[in-house]
Structure formats: C-alpha cells, structure tokens
VOGU-3710 file (C-alpha; in Angstrom, 3 decimals, decimal comma):
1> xxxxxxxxxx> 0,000/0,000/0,000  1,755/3,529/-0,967  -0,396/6,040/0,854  -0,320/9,370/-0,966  -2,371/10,938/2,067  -0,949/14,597/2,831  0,493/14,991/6,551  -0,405/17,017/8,954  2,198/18,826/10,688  2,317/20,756/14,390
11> xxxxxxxxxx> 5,847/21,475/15,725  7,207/18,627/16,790  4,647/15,783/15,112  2,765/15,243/11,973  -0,158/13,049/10,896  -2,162/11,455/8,149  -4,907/9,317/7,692  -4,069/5,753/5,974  -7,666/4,755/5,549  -11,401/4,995/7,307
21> xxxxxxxxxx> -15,183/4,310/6,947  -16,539/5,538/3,732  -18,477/8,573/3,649  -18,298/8,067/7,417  -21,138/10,516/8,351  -23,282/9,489/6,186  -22,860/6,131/7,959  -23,280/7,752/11,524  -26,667/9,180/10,125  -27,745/6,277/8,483
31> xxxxxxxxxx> -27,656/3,986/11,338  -28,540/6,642/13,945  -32,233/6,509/12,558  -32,070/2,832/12,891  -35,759/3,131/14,130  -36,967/6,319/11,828  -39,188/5,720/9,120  -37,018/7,730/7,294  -33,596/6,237/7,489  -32,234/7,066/3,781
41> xxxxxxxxxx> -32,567/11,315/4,488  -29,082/12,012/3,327  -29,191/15,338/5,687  -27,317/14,068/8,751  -25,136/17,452/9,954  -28,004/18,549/12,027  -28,688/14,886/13,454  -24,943/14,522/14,587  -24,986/18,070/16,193  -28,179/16,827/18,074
51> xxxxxxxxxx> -26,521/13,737/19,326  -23,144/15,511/19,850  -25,202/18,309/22,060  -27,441/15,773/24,010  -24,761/12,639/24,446  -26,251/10,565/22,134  -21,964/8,902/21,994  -22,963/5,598/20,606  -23,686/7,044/16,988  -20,003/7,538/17,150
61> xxxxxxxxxx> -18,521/4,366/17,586  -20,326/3,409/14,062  -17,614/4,836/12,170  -13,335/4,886/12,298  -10,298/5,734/10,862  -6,401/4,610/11,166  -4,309/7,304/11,080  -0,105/7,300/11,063  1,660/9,758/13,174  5,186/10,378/14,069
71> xxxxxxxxxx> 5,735/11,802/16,829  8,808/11,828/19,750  8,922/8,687/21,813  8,010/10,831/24,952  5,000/11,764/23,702  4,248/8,312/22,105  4,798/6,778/25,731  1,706/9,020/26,564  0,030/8,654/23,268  -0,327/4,945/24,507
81> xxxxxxxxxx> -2,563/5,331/27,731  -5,375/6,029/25,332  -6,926/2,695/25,403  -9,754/3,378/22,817  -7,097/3,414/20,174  -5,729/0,371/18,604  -1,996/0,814/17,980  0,657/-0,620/15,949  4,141/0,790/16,519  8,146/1,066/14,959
91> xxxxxxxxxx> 9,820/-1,246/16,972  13,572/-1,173/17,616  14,104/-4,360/18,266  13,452/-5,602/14,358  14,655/-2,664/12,809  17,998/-0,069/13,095  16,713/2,998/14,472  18,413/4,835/11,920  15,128/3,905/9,771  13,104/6,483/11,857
101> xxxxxxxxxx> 15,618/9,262/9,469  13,176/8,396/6,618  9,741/9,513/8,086  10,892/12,872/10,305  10,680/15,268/7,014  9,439/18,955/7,836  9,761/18,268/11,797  11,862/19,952/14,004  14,600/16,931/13,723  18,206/16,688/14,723
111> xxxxxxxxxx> 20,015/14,068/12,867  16,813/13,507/11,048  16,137/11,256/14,624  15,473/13,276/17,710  13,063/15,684/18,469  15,199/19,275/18,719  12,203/21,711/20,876  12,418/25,158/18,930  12,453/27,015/22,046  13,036/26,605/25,715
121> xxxxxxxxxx> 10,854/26,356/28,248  10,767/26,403/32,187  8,450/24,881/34,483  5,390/27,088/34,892  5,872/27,845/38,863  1,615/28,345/39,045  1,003/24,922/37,863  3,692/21,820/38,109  2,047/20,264/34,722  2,622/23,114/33,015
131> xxxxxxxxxx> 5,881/24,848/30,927  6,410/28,012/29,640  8,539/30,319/27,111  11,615/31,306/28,579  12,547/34,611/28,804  15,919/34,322/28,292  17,454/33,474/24,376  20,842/32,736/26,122  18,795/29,545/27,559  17,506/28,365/24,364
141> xxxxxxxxxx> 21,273/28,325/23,340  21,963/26,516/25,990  19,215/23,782/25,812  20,032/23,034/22,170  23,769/22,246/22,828  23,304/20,322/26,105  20,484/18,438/24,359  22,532/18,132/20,934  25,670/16,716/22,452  23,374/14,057/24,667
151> xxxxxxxxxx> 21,889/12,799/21,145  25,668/12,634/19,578  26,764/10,658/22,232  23,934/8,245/22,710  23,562/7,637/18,679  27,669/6,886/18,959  26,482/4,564/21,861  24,099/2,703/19,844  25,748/2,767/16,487  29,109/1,203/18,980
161> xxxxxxxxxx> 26,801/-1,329/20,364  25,708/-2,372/17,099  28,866/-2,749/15,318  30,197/-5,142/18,319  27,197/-7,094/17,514  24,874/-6,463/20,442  21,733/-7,118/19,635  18,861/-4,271/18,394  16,462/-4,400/21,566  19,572/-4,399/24,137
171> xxxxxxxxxx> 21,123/-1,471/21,935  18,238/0,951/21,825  18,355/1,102/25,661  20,735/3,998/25,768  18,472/6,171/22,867  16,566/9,153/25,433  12,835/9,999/24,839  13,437/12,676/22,748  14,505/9,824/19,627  10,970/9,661/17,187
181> xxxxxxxxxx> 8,793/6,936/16,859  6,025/5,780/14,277  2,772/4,790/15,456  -0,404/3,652/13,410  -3,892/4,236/16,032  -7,733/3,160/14,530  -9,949/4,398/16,608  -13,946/5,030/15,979  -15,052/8,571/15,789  -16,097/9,074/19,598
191> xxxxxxxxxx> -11,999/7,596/20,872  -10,877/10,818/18,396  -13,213/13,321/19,896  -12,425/11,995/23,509  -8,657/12,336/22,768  -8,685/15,906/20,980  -10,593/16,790/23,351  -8,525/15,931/26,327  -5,099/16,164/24,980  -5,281/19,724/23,142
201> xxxxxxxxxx> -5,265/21,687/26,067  -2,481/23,850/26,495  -1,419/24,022/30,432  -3,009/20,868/31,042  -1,118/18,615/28,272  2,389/18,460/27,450  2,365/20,961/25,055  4,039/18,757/22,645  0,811/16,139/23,006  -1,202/19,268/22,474
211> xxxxxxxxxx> 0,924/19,841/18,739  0,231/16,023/17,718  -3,599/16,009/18,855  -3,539/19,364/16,529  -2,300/17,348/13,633  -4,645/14,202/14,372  -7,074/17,206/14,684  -6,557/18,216/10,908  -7,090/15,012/9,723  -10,431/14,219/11,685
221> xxxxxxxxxx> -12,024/17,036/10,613  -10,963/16,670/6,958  -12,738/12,602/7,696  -15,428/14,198/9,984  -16,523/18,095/8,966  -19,864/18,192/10,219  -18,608/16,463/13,870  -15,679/18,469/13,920  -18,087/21,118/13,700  -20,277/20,484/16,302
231> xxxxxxxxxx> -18,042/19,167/19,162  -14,953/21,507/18,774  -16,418/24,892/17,649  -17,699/26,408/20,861  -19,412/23,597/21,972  -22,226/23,842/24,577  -21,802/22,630/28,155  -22,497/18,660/28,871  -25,733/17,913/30,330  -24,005/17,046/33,600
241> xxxxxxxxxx> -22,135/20,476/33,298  -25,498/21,969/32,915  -26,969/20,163/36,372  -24,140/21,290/37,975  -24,556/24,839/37,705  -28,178/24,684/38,522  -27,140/22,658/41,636  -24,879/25,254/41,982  -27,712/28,130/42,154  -29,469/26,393/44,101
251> xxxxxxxxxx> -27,796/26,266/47,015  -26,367/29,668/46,736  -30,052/30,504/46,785  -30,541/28,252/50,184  -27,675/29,717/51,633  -28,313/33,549/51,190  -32,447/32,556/52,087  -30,020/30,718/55,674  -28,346/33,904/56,080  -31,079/36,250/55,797
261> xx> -33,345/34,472/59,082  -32,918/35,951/62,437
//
C-alpha cells in the first residue's frame, strides 16, 4: 500500500490518515435513525450536532479511521494510555533505528532522529504540569547544545553497540525519549473526539501532546466536517455540566435565604 495521504504537521509531530469508513457521516446518520421511518434522508449534519449536544456517543462508535503519526517517543509513551485506540508501533528491536531518518521530514529533527524543541521552556511555577517560554534566548542556546551533544553521544552509543554485535532491543536502551517513533492508532469517531478533546489543552497537556492532537485534529475534521463542527467549535456545556450549575444556584439561593433568618 503507498499512501499518498498529505500529513499534517504541528511542531514537533505530523499526521495522516491511511484509511477509514466511507463517507463516514453518512454512515453515523444512516444507522442513527435505525428506528426512523425515514432512514435514507441524506441530511445528517443537524442529526450529529443533536446527538453531539445531548450525548447521544454511541452514533459515534459506528464509524473509524487509522491514522499514522510520528511523533517523539516521549510523547508516544503518553500517546499509549489512550486505550480506545488500537496501535501498531516502529519497533527497535526488528529494525535499526536509523530507519526512523526516513519519516521525520518537515519536523523539528536533529540528525533527522530526535526531536530538537524550537524554544526553551521552564516549568510554569503556578502549575507543576505546566511549561512556559523562557525569557531568556541565552537559555535556548543553551538547551540546544546540552540536548545536541546528549543525542551525539547516545547515537555513537548505539551505532558502537551495534557494530560489536549487540543485539537491536539491548542497543536501543541507551536512545533518550526525545529519539521519534512511528505509530499507526484506529480508533472510531467518539476515541478521536475523547482524545482531541482531552489532549489539546495547552497548560493541562504536554504541550508537545497538544501539537500532535492538533495534527490528528486536521485530519479528523478533513474525515469528519460536520462532527468536527459540532463538538470543537464552541461547543455547549455537557448535560451534567449543565446540572451542575443549577445545583450550583441552588444552594447559593438556600444559603443567602439561611443567612437572611434571624
């Protein structure tokens, strides 16, 4: 298979779909009216807003996608914990890392096989799972040739190992995080908006995660317009959201009527 699919790319990651449901939506619609009497209306952008709005989530698992990312191995790592996805991924112990050079074209790449950050960043002191831009340019400097002479050594490592024969799984052991990987994740349409949703979120995710859930992003709403759509452009609150905050009145109400007794 030679997929021609364009990629994606944010920063430090890029994505493209391989393949998915055929007119996916369409699908989504049809069986969502599994008990209407009209089940062929091709008009299905309002239904899926409907079901988007009021948690109708099972419409969404009727349609998926596999898409390819690459993406450093750090971020991977996390990329992983999403369970919803099914995942296929390079693996160093059948195959010289130096194969990874082949698929890190337009990212922000040293050696063509570890992920160089454009700019520093120091740990947000408001919020421990957050970074920030440095102020300083002198640190930026600094990061990239700390960071640049841990990747020369460690590749010298690896390429050493290799040469005195050690085998490929015992030799990637001294490659850091920052080396790329190659993942393939099918997912149906709900496990995309679930991770979008969760993972671009700047000061909450890494804000590397929140660059490849941007490029998975691209390519869902290029597969899913009309979903897109309605769950990421201003969506409205969650029904539970929405009992919340009337919970919430309410007992603001019961507290100011408690206050104002003798």
């Amino acid at each position: 298979m030679n997929n021609q699919n364009p990629w994606f790319i944010e920063g430090s990651s890029k994505a493209r779909l391989v393949t998915g449901t055929p007119e996916p939506e369409a699908m989504m619609g049809y069986i969502a009216r599994v008990t209407s009497k009209d089940q062929e209306n091709p008009n299905v952008d309002r239904l899926l807003k409907y079901c988007a709005k009021h948690g109708h989530w099972s419409v969404f698992e009727q349609a998926s996608m596999t898409v390819e990312v690459v993406t450093p191995l750090a971020i991977a790592v996390q990329l992983l914990r999403h369970r919803s996805f099914c995942f296929q991924q390079f693996s160093g112990r059948y195959e010289d890392q130096q194969e990874m050079a082949k698929h890190t074209a337009d990212l922000s790449a040293f050696q063509d096989l570890f992920y160089m950050p454009e700019e520093a960043r120091v740990q947000d002191p408001k919020n421990r799972q957050n970074s920030i831009p440095a102020t300083d340019p002198a640190l930026t400097d600094a990061m990239w040739s700390t960071m640049s002479t841990s990747y020369t050594v460690a590749l010298q490592c690896y390429n050493d190992l290799l040469a005195r024969g050690i085998a490929k799984e015992i030799a990637r052991f001294v490659l850091p995080q920052g080396v790329f990987s190659r993942l393939y994740l099918t997912g149906n349409c709900r496990s995309f908006i679930h991770y979008i949703g969760v993972r671009d979120d700047e000061g909450v995710a890494q804000y590397e995660h929140c660059e490849l859930a941007r490029a998975v992003k691209s390519v869902f709403s290029n597969q899913f317009p009309a979903v897109s759509q309605a769950v990421f452009s201003n969506p409205a609150p969650l029904p539970l959201e929405i009992e919340n905050q009337e919970l919430r009145a309410e007992l603001n109400t019961l507290r100011a009527e408690k206050a104002g007794r003798p």
